[in-house]
N, C-alpha and C positions, 0 to 999 in steps of 0.2 A: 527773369521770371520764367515760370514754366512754360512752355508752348501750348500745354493745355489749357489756361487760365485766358487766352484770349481766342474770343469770342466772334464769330462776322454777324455784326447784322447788316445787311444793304453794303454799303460803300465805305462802313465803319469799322473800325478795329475797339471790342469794346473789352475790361476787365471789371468784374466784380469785385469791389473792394466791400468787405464790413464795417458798416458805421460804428459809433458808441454805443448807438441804441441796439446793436444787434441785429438791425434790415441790413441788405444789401444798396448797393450806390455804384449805377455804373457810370464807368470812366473812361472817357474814349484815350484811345495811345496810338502813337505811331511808332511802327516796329522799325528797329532799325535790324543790326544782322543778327544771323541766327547761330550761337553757341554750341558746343555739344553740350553743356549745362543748361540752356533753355534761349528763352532771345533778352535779347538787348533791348531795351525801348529809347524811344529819342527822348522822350519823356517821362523821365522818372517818378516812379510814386513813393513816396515815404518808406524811409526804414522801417522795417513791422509792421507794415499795412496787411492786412491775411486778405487772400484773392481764394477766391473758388476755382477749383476745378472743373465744376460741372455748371451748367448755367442755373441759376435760383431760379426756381417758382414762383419766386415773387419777388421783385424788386421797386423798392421806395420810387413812387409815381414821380412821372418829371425832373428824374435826376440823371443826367449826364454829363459830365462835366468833363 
């Protein structure tokens, strides 16, 4: 994934995934190493999944997963 698509808040590694419905859904990751194509994550998100760039303005309350 890109290195811009994650995100610090606090002690977290987060990325913005888009739901169905079109909100944002953050998702915590643990990065593993860093590529000259972008990082690794220890924990994969779905093929196709679209992440943001930029942090959303608004993100679906209570979701981190």
């Amino acid at each position: 994934m890109p290195v811009s698509a994650v995100f610090i808040d606090g002690a977290d590694r987060l990325v913005y995934v888009r739901n169905a419905d079109g909100e944002w859904d953050a998702h915590k990751v643990k990065v593993g190493s860093v590529m000259l194509a972008g990082l690794r994550s220890r924990k994969a998100l779905p093929t196709g999944d679209i992440v943001s760039l930029i942090r959303p303005a608004v993100v679906r309350p209570s979701i981190v997963r």
